[in-house]
Each structure stands twice: as structure tokens, then as C-alpha cells.
C-alpha positions in Angstrom: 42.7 47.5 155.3 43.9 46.4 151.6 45.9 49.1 149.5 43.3 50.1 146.9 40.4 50.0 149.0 39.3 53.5 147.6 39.5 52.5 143.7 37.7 49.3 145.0 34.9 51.5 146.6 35.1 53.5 143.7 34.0 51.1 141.4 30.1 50.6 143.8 29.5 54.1 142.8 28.5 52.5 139.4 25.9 50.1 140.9 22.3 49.3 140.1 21.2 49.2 143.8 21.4 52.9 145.2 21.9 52.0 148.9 25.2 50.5 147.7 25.8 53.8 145.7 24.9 56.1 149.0 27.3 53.7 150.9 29.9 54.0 148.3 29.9 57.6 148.5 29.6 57.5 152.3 33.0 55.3 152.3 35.0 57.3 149.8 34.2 60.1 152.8 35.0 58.4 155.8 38.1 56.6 153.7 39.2 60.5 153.0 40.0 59.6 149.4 40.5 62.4 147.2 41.0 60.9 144.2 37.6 59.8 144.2 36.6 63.0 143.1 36.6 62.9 139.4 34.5 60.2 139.6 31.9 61.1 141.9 31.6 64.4 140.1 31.0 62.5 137.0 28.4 59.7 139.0 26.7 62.8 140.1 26.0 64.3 136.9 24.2 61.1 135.7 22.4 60.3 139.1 18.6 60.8 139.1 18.0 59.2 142.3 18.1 62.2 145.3 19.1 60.6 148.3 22.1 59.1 146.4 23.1 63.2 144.8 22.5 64.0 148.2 25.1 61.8 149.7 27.2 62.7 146.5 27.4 66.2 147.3 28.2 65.2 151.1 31.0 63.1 149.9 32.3 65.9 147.3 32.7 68.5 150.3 33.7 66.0 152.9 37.1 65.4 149.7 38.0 69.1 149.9 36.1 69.5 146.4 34.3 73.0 146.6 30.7 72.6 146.2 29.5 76.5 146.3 28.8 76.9 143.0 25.7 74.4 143.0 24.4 75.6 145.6 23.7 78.7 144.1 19.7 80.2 144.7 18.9 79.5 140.8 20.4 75.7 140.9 18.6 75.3 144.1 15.4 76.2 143.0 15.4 74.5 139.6 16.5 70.9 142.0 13.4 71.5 144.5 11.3 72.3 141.7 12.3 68.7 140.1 11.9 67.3 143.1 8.6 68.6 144.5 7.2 66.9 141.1 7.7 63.3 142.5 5.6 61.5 144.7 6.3 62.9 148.3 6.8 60.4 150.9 3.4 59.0 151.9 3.9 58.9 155.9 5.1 62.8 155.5 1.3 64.0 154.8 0.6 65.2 158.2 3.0 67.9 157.4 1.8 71.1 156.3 4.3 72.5 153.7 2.4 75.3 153.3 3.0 76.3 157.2 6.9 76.8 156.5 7.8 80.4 157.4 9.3 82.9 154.5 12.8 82.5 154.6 15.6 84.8 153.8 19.7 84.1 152.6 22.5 85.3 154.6 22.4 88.4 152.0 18.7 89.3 152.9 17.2 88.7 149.7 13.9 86.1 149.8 14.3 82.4 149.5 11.2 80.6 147.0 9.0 78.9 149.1 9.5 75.7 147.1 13.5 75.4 148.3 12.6 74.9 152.1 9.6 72.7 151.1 11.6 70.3 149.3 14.6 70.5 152.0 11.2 69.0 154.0 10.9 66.7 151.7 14.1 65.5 151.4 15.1 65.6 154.8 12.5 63.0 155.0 13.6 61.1 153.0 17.1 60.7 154.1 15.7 59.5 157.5 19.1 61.0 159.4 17.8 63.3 162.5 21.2 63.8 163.2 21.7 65.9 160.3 24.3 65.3 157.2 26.8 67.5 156.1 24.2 68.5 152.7 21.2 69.6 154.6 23.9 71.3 157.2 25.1 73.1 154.5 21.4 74.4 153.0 20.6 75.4 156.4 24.0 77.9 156.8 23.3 79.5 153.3 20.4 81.2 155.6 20.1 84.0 157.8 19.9 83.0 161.9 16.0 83.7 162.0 14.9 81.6 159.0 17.0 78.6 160.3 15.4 78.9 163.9 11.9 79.2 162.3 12.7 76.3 160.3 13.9 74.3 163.3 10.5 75.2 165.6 8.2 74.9 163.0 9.3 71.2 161.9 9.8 70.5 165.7 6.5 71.3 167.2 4.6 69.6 164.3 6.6 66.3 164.5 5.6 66.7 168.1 1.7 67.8 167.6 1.3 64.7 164.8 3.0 62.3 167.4 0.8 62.9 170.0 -2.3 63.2 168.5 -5.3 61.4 170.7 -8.6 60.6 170.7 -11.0 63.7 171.4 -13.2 64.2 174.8 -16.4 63.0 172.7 -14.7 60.0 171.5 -13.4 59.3 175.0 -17.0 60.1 176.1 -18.7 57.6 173.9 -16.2 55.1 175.1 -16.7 55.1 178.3 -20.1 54.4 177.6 -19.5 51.3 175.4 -17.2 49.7 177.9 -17.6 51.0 181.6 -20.6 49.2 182.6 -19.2 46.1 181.4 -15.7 46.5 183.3 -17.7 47.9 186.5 -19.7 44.6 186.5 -16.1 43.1 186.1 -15.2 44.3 188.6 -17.8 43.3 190.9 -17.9 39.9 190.2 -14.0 39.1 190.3 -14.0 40.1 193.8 -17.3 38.1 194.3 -15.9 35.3 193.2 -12.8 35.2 194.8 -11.5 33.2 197.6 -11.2 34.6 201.1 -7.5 35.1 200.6 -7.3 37.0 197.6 -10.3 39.4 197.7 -7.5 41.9 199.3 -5.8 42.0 195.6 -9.2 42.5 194.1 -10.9 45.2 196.5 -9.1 48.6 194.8 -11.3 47.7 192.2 -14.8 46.6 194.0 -14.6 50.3 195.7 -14.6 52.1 192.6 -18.0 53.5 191.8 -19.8 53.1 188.1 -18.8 57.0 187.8 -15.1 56.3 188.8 -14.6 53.4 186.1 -16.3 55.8 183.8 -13.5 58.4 183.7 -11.7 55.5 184.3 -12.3 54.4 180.5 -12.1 57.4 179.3 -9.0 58.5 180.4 -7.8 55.2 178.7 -8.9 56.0 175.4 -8.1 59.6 175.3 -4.7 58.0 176.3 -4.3 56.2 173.4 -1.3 57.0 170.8 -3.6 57.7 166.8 -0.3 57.4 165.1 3.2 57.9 165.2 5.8 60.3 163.3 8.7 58.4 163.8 8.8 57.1 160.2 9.1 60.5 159.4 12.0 61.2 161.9 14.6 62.6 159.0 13.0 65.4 158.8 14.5 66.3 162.5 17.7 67.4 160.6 16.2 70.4 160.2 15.5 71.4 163.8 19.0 71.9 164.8 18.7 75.3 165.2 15.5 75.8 166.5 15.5 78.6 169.5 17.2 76.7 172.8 14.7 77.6 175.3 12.0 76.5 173.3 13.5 73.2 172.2 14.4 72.9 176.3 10.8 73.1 176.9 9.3 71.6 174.4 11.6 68.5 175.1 11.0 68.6 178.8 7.3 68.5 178.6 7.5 65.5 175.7 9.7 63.4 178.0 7.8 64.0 180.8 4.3 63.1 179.2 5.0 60.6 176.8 8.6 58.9 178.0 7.6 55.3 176.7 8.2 57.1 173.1 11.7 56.2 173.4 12.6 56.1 169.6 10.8 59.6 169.0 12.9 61.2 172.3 16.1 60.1 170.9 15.3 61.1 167.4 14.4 64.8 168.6 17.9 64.9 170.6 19.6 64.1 167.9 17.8 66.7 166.0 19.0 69.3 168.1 22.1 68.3 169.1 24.4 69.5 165.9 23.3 73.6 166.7 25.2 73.6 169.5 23.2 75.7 171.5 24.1 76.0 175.3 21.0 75.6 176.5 20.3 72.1 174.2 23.7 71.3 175.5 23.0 71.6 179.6 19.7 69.7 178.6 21.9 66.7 177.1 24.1 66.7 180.0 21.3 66.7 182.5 20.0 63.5 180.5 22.9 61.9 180.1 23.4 61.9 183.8 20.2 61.0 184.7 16.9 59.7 182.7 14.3 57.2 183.3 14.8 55.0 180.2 18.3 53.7 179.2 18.7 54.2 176.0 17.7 57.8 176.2 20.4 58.5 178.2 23.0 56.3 176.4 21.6 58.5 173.0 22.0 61.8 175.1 25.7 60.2 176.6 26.7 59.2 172.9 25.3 63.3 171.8 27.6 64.8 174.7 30.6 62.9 173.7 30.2 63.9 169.9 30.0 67.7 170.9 33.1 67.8 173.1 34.9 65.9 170.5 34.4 68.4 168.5 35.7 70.7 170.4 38.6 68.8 172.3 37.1 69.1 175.8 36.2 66.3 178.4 32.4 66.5 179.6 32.7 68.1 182.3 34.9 71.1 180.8 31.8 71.2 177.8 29.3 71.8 180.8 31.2 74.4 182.6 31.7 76.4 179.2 28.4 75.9 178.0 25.9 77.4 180.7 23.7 80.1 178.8 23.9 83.3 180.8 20.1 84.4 179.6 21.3 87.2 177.5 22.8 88.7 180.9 26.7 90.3 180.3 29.4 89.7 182.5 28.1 92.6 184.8 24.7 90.5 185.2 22.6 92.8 183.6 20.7 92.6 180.2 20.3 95.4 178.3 16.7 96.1 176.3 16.4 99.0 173.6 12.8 100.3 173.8 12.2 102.6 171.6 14.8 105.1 171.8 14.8 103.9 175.8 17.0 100.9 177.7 15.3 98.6 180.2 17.8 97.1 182.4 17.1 93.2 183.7 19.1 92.7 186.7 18.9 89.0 189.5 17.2 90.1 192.1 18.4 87.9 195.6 16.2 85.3 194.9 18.0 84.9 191.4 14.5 86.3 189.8 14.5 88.8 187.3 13.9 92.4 188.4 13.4 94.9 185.5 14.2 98.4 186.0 13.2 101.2 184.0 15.5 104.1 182.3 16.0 106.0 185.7 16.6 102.6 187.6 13.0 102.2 188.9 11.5 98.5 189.5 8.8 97.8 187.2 6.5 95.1 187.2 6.8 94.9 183.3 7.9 96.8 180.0 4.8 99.6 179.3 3.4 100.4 176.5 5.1 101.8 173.5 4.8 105.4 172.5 3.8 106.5 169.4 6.9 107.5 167.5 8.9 104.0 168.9 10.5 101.9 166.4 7.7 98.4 166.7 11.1 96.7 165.7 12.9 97.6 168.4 9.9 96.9 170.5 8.9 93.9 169.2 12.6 92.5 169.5 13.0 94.3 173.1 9.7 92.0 174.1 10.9 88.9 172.9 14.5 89.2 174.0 13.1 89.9 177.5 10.3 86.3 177.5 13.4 84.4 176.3 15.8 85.8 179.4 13.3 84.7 181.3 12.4 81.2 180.4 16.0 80.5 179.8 17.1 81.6 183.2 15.3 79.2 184.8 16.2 76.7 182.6 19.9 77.0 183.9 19.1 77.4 187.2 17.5 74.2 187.5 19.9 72.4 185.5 23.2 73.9 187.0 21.8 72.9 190.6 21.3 69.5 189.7 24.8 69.7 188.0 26.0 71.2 191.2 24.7 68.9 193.3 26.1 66.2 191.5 29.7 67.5 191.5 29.3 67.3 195.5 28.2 64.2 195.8 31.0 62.8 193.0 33.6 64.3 194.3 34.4 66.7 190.6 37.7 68.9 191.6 37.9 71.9 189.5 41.3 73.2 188.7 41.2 77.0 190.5 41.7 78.8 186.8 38.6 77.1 185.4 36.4 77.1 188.1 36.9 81.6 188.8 36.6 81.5 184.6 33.3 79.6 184.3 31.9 79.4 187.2 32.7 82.2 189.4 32.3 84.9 186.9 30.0 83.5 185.1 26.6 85.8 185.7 24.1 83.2 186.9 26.8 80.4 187.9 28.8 82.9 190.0 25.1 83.7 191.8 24.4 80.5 192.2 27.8 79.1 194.0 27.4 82.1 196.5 25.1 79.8 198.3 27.8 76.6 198.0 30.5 75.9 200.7 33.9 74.9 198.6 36.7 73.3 199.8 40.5 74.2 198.8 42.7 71.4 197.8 46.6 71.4 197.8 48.0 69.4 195.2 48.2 66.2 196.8 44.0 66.7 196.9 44.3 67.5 200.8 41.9 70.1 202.2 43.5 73.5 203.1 40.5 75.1 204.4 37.1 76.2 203.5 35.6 79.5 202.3 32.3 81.1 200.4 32.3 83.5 197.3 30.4 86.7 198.3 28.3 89.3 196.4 31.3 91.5 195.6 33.6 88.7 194.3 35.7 87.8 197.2 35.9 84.7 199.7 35.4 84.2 202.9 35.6 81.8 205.6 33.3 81.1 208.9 34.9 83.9 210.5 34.3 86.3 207.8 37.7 87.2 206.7 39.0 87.0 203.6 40.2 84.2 201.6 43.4 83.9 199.1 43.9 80.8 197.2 47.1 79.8 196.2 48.0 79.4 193.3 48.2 75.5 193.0 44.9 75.3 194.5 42.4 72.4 193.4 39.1 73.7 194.5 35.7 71.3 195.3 31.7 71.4 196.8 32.1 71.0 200.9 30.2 68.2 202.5 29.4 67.2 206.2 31.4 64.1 205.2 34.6 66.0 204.4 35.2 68.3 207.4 35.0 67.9 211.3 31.6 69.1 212.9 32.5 72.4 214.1 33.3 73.1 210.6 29.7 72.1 209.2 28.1 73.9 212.3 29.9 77.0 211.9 29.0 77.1 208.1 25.6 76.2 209.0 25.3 79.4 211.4 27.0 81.3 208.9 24.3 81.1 206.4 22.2 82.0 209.1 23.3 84.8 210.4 23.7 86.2 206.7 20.2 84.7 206.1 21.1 83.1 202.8 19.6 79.6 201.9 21.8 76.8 200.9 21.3 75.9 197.3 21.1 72.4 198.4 21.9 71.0 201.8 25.7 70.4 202.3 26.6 70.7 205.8 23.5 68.2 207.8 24.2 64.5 206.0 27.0 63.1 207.7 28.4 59.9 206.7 26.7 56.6 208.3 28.7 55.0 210.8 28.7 51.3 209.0 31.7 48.7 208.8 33.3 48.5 205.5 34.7 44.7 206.0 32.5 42.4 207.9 32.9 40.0 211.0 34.4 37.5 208.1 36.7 40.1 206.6 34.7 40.6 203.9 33.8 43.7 202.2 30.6 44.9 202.7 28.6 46.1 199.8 25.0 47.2 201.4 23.6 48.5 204.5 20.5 47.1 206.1 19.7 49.2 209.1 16.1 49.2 208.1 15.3 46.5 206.7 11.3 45.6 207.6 10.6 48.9 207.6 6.8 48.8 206.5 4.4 51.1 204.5 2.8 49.9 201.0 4.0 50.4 197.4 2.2 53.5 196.4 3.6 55.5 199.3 6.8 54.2 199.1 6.4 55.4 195.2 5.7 58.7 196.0 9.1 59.0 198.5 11.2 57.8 196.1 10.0 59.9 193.4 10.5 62.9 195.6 14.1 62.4 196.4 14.6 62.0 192.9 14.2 58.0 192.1 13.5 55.9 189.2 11.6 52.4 189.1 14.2 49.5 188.2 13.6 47.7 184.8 11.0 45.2 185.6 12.5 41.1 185.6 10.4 38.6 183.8 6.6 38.5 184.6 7.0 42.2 185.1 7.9 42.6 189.0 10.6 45.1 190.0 11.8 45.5 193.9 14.1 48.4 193.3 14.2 52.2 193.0 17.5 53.4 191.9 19.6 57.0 191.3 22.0 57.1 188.5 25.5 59.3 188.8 27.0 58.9 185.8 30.2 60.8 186.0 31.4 58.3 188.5 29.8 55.2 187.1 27.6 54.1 190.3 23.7 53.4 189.9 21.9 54.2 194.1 19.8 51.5 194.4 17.7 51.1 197.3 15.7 47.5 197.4 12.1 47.2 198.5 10.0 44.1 199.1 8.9 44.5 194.8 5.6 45.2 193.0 4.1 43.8 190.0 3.4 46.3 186.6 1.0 47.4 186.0 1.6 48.9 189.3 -0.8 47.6 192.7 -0.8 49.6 196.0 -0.2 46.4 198.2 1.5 46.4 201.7 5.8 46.9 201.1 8.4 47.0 203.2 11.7 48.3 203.1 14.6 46.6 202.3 18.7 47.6 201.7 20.8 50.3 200.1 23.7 49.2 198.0 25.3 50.8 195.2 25.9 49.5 191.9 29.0 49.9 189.0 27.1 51.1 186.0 29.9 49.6 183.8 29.4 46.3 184.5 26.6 44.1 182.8 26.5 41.3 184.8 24.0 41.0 187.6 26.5 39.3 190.1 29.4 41.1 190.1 27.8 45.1 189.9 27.6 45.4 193.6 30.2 48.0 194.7 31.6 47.7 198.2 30.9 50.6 200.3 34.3 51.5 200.2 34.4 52.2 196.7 31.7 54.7 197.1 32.7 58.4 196.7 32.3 59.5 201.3 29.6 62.3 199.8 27.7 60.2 197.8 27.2 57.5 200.4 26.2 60.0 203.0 23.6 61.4 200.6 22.6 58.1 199.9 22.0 57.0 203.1 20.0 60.2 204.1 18.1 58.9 201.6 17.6 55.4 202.8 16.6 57.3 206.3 13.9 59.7 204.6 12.6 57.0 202.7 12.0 55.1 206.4 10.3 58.0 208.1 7.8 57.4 205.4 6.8 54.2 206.5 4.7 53.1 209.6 8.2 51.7 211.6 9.6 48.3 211.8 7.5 45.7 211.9 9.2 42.0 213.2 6.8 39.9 211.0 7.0 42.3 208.5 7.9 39.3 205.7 4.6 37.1 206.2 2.7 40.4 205.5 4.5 40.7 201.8 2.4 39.4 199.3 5.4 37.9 197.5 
């Protein structure tokens, strides 16, 4: 880097384009040049332009220089007032700025309307979801509840404008301009067809004139009326929209319109800066395991930031961020009615049980009396929905994050795991139904025990368990231990009638070589291969145990369905005869299961030997590969001149 790069830099803020003037200022920030603050301040003063004051004021604060003073109400005011006269952006007119909720500062007194409409406005402008350290800075100068109104607000109508489609009457009158037409398409391409191919045509001969008319309608009530991505900056103002709402609102967008990729991504990185638990466990989840990849390399890239930022790995981010759903460290949540407190308490199937002043089980809160305080009530109400939804929002998160621990092989150093997990009021319930191995320090097993209800451990035999003090601790696994072991833990839970939060102790490793009759290594197994059934069953299997369709090769045919675990780089992929997209139910048979290194790009060297595969995750694996084969019809010896490709 040359010497006086900062007096170089310096010298763009002075520019006629203002992209070179924001990137100037961007530099001097990034560069950590101090002495660049004279001049900025004086740039500032002259600049007109309010993405490039924006990134000014960034810079200023990012140089040490203190800011406070022009960010005072009146000076705020008099700025959005200036800049509400210009021409808003012309993509942003789906946005109601009239909708934004009345906002208060930190001190309590009222914010003007026009302040949050231009932060809108220029938030849009700025087109940075993620945030900059300006609009960060607006958003802390107001109280918690305007900044989560803020956040929801601007989040649910980015999402309502990006999925707007077609209404039932325009689908209707569709479906009446093009059905007949496509049901007397369909007739005559199976007609028409040779002997031989009719079979690839007759899905579409059976369907009757009223089947191809929902058929077409479903299509164009399908279709996408527009798009908010172009508006995507003013995500930078969701960050702290309430967690459990952002969880769901996410979930449901990802699941119902996951070929948005750009809009997903955007929204993450939205939320990501608030720092929320429960946004956090999402992004880890994600990041793990998604559909699309870029999603998850966005939600990957979002992880990393946030433990940077607090010097953690990953994993140590996820064990310290699992929301506990209001609930203290004695599992109970506390709700002041009135001048009454409603205890919420787990119940033994982890659901919330609410109990009333004199510990009664109620079904709900009742109604208030007359001389209750409706703030308290109001507050007591919504505390209680949140606790709810959130709680199982971890649950199902911290299972899956469980789950994949066991099958990874994650060891837990003994003082972290009783801090986080163990203690923790809706992780310590949940690992209660876990077997855990201890681990000297050498990683050898020293024996195996369960916590309990009252806080202890104990083994098969019921007594109590002491860890040492150097003790590594990890999930059990068929895999790991002899089988009297996994049968004796597999009585244990039911005698004590306690379900398994996931299966540990019934997948044993498959009895496969690892080198080959030519001292090779072997990378895939192959014991059903020809097993038959037809693509849309096979779908359905692998979508149950938690499988993904491959990326599609050129002319859009995919023969794989695969299982990412990202914390120890390998990508399950189970191979199937293939299928075409858009997607046909034609006979399929089964093929191999191999595993792949998700670090390597190439298509020719990303096979992992089976020996490189963590014991548990090839056991679970192959359980897989089995379940996936009961599925079909059996093995067929001619099974390949029944493919159709």
C-alpha cells in the first residue's frame, strides 16, 4: 500500500461523480485515517447530494470524530424535511409512508413523523440491507418499541409487495382463455404419438377438461406482479424487528417462494445486525442446511460476521445464543396481570402449561377485572403469544442443531456444555432425552450417562454420574458403543417412558470394506442399487428424511438427492437413476450413496472415501439409503432397460 494513500483518497472527496465521493469516504474509513477529518467535515458542509452526507457522516464516526451533535431532533427534522421535498425513489411507491407507526426517542418524547419517513426514503436509497453505521445510528437514538415497529412494519410490506399475485377472478378468466386450448393439447400429443412414447405423454391425456382448468389457474395465480428487490435498502431498517416474528415470517417466505433467492438474502441481511437469538439460531439452521446455495453461503457469510464480532467460533455463537422464551433459569416465566402473576412453566412434553396465582392449570389467561392496569394486561398477553411462538421456534431448531452435533461428531468442552446447554431452561430439557458420551482427554470414551429432571446424571443402571474434571463430553451413537450399551439405553428410556429426541441408539454402522479387492479406497456403497419405484415416490422419501434435489446439469436433468452438514464440510448424496425439470413421475430406480467434500469445486475429485466420513454420520446415512429402499417395490435384475434414460 503506498505511504500517502489517505491524502491521495483524500483528494476524490472533491470529485464531480458522487459514487467516487461515497467511495472516497468509504476508504478514508476502512483506511482508519484520522486526519481525514478536517476535510470531510468541510466536504460535508458543501455536499447536497444525500447518499454521499450519508456516507460522510459514516466515515466521520467510523474516524473517532463525534457526530452527536447533528444528530440532534431539530437538525434531524430540518434534514428529512429537505429531503422529503425531492423526488422519492420511483420503485419505492408501493410503500405506504403514511403506515409508519408513531415513534418515540430514548427520552420518551415523540419523534415527527417526517424523520422515520425520510429514514424510508433514504434507506432506499442507499440500497445496503445490511445496514450502515448512519441509519444504525438513527435507529439507536430510539426507544426498543419504535425500532421493532419500524423493523416489522418495513419487513412485512417488502414481503406483501413482493409477493403480490394475480386475484381468484383473474386466475378464473384465465383458465378460461387457455384451458380448452391446452386440454385439446393435450389430447392430441398423445394421439399423435408413436407407440413408444405415449407412456411420457399419458399423465397428461388423463387429466379431465376440469383438471387442466385449475390446472391454469393455479398457474396464473402463481405468477410473480412485480418484485421489491430494487427497493431492498430499505431492509436496513428491519434489524430490529421482533425475532419470533422475523423467524416466521422468514420461514414461511423461504418456504413458499424459495426461487426468490436475491429477496431471501436481502431480508437476512436485514436482520442480521440486531442480534437477536432467535434471528441468530435461524441463520445457523440456514447456514447448515438450505435448498439454494447461495442462501446458505449469504446465511454462512452472516454467521461468521456475528461471531466476529464477538470473538467466538460458530459453534460457541450457537450454544450462547438459544432464546430461552422469556423463561428464567428456574424455567418459569413470570406474567404480571393486573396486580396478579401467571406463572408459564414446560410441561413434560416441553409445552407450555400456565398456572394461575394459587398454582392451578389453566387453559388460558381470563379476563381482566375492572380496576386492572390494561397496560399490564396488554403487555402480560403479548409477553405470553411471544413465549409461545418462540419456544417452538428453538425447539425445532436446537433439535436439528442437536442432531447434527451427533452425527458430526461436535465435542463440547464439560464447562461450556453444563453453562449453555445443561442449565440452559429449554436446552437443559431438551438434552434430558440425549445419551452423551464422556471423553478423557485423548477423546477416548470413559462411559455414558443421561441428565435427569433434578440436574444430575446417570448411567443405565441408574446411579449417579461424576465427570471429571478434564472431561470432553459428546451426543452417544449406536456407532460409538458396543450393543449392550445401545440396548441397555434403549430399555432405559423405556422403562422411564421418555422418547428419544431423535433416534441415537438403533442405526449401527454398515458393515462395508473401506479399501477394495484392489487396495483402493472405497468412496460409495451400492448394496441397492436397482432398487425400483418411480421418481415422484422416491421424491416424497427423500423429502421426508430431510433431502434436497441436486442442481440440475445441462438440459435440466438431475439424478441426485443430497444432505448438506456443514460443520464438517461433507454434502450426503444418494444417486438415483435422474429425472428431467420440470419434474415427470416416470419409473426410477435406486442407485449409490457416497458422500461428498463440500470444499472442493471440482466434480472429480469431491468424492470422500468412506473412511473420511465421521462413523455417526455414515451410519445415519446409510439408514437412510435403507429407508429410502423399503420405499421402492424391491430389486428388479433388469431394472436398467426399464429407465427411461
Amino acid at each position: 500500500m503506498l505511504p500517502d494513500i489517505g491524502r491521495r483518497v483524500v483528494e476524490s472527496l472533491g470529485a464531480t461523480k458522487s459514487e467516487v465521493r461515497i467511495e472516497a469516504a468509504n476508504w478514508l474509513a476502512e483506511l482508519r485515517y484520522a486526519e481525514a477529518v478536517p476535510a470531510i467535515t468541510k466536504a460535508l458542509e458543501k455536499e447536497t447530494r444525500e447518499t454521499v452526507r450519508a456516507a460522510y457522516l459514516t466515515a466521520l464516526e467510523a474516524l473517532g470524530d463525534d457526530i452527536s451533535a447533528r444528530l440532534a431532533p431539530a437538525i434531524l427534522l430540518a434534514e428529512a424535511k429537505k429531503g422529503l421535498k425531492a423526488k422519492p425513489p420511483a420503485g419505492l411507491a408501493w410503500f405506504s409512508l403514511d403506515a409508519l407507526p408513531a415513534c418515540k426517542w430514548l427520552d420518551g418524547s415523540p419523534v415527527e413523523p417526517e424523520i422515520v419517513r425520510w429514514w424510508v426514503v433514504l434507506a432506499c436509497k442507499l440500497k445496503e440491507p445490511g445496514g450502515n453505521a448512519l441509519l444504525t445510528r438513527y435507529l439507536g437514538l430510539l426507544d426498543a418499541a419504535s425500532r421493532q415497529a419500524i423493523g416489522s412494519l418495513v419487513l412485512r410490506q417488502f414481503i406483501a409487495h413482493d409477493t403480490r399475485h394475480p386475484t381468484l377472478d383473474e386466475g378464473i378468466a384465465h383458465a378460461n382463455a387457455h384451458a380448452p386450448q391446452r386440454y385439446q393439447g393435450n389430447q392430441q400429443r398423445y394421439q399423435n404419438a408413436k407407440a413408444e412414447h405415449k407412456q411420457y405423454y399419458e399423465a397428461d391425456f388423463q387429466k379431465t377438461q376440469e383438471q387442466v382448468f385449475e390446472e391454469c389457474k393455479r398457474e396464473k395465480m402463481g405468477e410473480y406482479l412485480g418484485s421489491a428487490i430494487g427497493e431492498k435498502g430499505t431492509l436496513a431498517l428491519t434489524a430490529h424487528a421482533p425475532g419470533h416474528e422475523v423467524v416466521t415470517l422468514l420461514q414461511q417466505y423461504m418456504r413458499d417462494h424459495y426461487q426468490r433467492r436475491s429477496q431471501i438474502e436481502a431480508m437476512l441481511e436485514g436482520v442480521a445486525p440486531g442480534n437477536d437469538p432467535v434471528v441468530i439460531q435461524l441463520l445457523l439452521g440456514i447456514s447448515r442446511r438450505y435448498r439454494t446455495a447461495s442462501v446458505q453461503e449469504k446465511a454462512r457469510a452472516l454467521v461468521q460476521q456475528i461471531a466476529d464480532r464477538n470473538g467466538w467460533t460458530q459453534d460457541q455463537l450457537a450454544d450462547r445464543t438459544i432464546p430461552t422464551a422469556g423463561l428464567d433459569d428456574t424455567g418459569k416465566l413470570e406474567l404480571a396481570y393486573g396486580d396478579r402473576i401467571f406463572t408459564v412453566v414446560l410441561d413434560a412434553a416441553m409445552k407450555p402449561e400456565l398456572r394461575n396465582p394459587e398454582g392451578k392449570i389453566v387453559k388460558a389467561l381470563p379476563e381482566p377485572r375492572q380496576n386492572d392496569d390494561p397496560v399490564l394486561i396488554k403487555d402480560a398477553k403479548a409477553q405470553f403469544s411471544t413465549s409461545k411462538k418462540e419456544l417452538k421456534q428453538v425447539i425445532d431448531l436446537q433439535t436439528a442443531r442437536l442432531f447434527e452435533a451427533m452425527c458430526t461428531g461436535r465435542i463440547w468442552p464439560q464447562a461450556e456444555w453444563r453453562e449453555y446447554l445443561h442449565r440452559h431452561p429449554i436446552a437443559g430439557r431438551l438434552i434430558q432425552r440425549l445419551v452423551w458420551l464422556e471423553l478423557d482427554a485423548e477423546g477416548a470414551v470413559r462411559g455414558s450417562f443421561r441428565p435427569t429432571e433434578d440436574g444430575s446424571l446417570i448411567d443405565t443402571q441408574d446411579d449417579e454420574v461424576e465427570l471429571a474434571a478434564d472431561s470432553q463430553l459428546r451426543l452417544g451413537h449406536a456407532s460409538l458403543v458396543d450393543e449392550g450399551t445401545a440396548a441397555t439405553w434403549n430399555k432405559h428410556f423405556k422403562d422411564y417412558k421418555l422418547v428419544p429426541l431423535f433416534a441415537q441408539m438403533t442405526r449401527k454402522s454398515p458393515a462395508v470394506a473401506f479399501i477394495d479387492d484392489k487396495g483402493q479406497p472405497v468412496s460409495e456403497i451400492n448394496d441397492r442399487l436397482g432398487w425400483i419405484s418411480d421418481t415422484f415416490t422416491l421424491r416424497g422419501s427423500f423429502a421426508k428424511l430431510g433431502y434436497q434435489r441436486a442442481q440440475a446439469e445441462d438440459g435440466g436433468f438431475f439424478y441426485q438427492y443430497t444432505k448438506e452438514f456443514s460443520s464438517a464440510g461433507v454434502r450426503v448424496a444418494i444417486e438415483f437413476s435422474g429425472n428431467t425439470l420440470p419434474e415427470e413421475n416416470v419409473p426410477a430406480a435406486l442407485k449409490t450413496l457416497g458422500f461428498e467434500d463440500m470444499k472442493t469445486r471440482g466434480y472429480s475429485d469431491r468424492a470422500l472415501p468412506l473412511s473420511s466420513v465421521p462413523p455417526v454420520l455414515l451410519a445415519e446415512a446409510y439408514a437412510d439409503y435403507l429407508a429410502i429402499a423399503q420405499a421402492c417395490a424391491g430389486f428388479d435384475a433388469g431394472w436398467e432397460k426399464k429407465m427411461p434414460w
